[in-house]
C-alpha positions, -999 to +999 in steps of 0.1 A: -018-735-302+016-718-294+022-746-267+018-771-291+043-759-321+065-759-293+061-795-284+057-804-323+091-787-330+106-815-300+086-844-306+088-853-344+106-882-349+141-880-344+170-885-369+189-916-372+211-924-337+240-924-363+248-895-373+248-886-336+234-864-306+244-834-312+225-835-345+195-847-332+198-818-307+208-794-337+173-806-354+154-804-322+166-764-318+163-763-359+126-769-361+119-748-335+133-716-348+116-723-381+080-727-363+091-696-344+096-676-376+066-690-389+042-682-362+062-647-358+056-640-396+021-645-393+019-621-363+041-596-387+015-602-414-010-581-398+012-547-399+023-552-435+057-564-429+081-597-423+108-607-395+132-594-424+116-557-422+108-559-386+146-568-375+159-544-399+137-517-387+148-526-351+183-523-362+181-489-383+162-476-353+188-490-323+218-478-340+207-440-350+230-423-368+249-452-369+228-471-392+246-480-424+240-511-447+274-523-433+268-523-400+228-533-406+250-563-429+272-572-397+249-570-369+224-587-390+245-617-398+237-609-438+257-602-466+262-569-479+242-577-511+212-594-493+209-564-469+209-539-500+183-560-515+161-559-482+168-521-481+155-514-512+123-529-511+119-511-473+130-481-493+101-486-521+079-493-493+084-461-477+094-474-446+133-463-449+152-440-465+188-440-476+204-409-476+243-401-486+263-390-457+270-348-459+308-354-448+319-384-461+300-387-498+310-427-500+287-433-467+252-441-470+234-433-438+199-452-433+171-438-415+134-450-408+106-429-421+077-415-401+053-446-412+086-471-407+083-459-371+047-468-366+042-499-384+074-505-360+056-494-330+024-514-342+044-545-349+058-545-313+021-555-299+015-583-320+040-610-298+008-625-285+013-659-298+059-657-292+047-653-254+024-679-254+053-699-265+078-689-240+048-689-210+052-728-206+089-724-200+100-721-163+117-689-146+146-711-143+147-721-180+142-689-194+171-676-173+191-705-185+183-692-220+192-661-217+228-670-202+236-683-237 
């Protein structure tokens, strides 16, 4: 099933030879992240959370201390306003907490809870059908991917 998004995402038909190849390579990789997310999302589903959630909670959890809705913003390629929004629904959810820094009042430090953690933990063995995906790609290839 995984295999086949793949070569769905690279197959369709392609966009008209005017506009040019580097859009019809911009679709190719375009269709393929959004099967990606789609399949990942599903996977996600099972642990009560989205790629949204599960990247943020990567994040919070990668930086430490460091985790502020600034940084989460930057690193996240979000704006400021979207990442509050994401926050606050992870905050409702009890999978984060937002706490005011003690020395600097204006800083909000963000943390993930006890069950943040381990639907966190869970979600990280559910990339069954991601590997699948990436299993009919070479050694060579994935290296070549990873260069980028």
């Amino acid at each position: 099933m995984a295999k086949a998004c793949l070569k769905v995402a690279v197959c369709m038909p392609q966009p008209v030879a005017i506009i040019g190849r580097n859009y019809g390579i911009w679709i190719i990789m375009r269709r393929t992240h959004d099967i990606m997310v789609k399949v990942r999302n599903q996977e996600l589903r099972q642990c009560g959370i989205n790629l949204e959630y599960s990247g943020t909670l990567n994040l919070v959890l990668s930086l430490g201390r460091s985790a502020t809705p600034g940084e989460i913003a930057r690193w996240r390629y979000r704006r400021p306003h979207t990442v509050s929004k994401v926050l606050r629904s992870m905050e409702q959810e009890g999978l984060i907490r937002r706490n005011r820094d003690a020395k600097r009042r204006n800083v909000i430090r963000v943390v993930a809870t006890p069950e943040g953690r381990r639907i966190y933990r869970e979600s990280q063995q559910t990339w069954v059908k991601i590997k699948q995906m990436f299993a009919c790609l070479t050694r060579e290839e994935l290296a070549r991917l990873q260069a980028y």
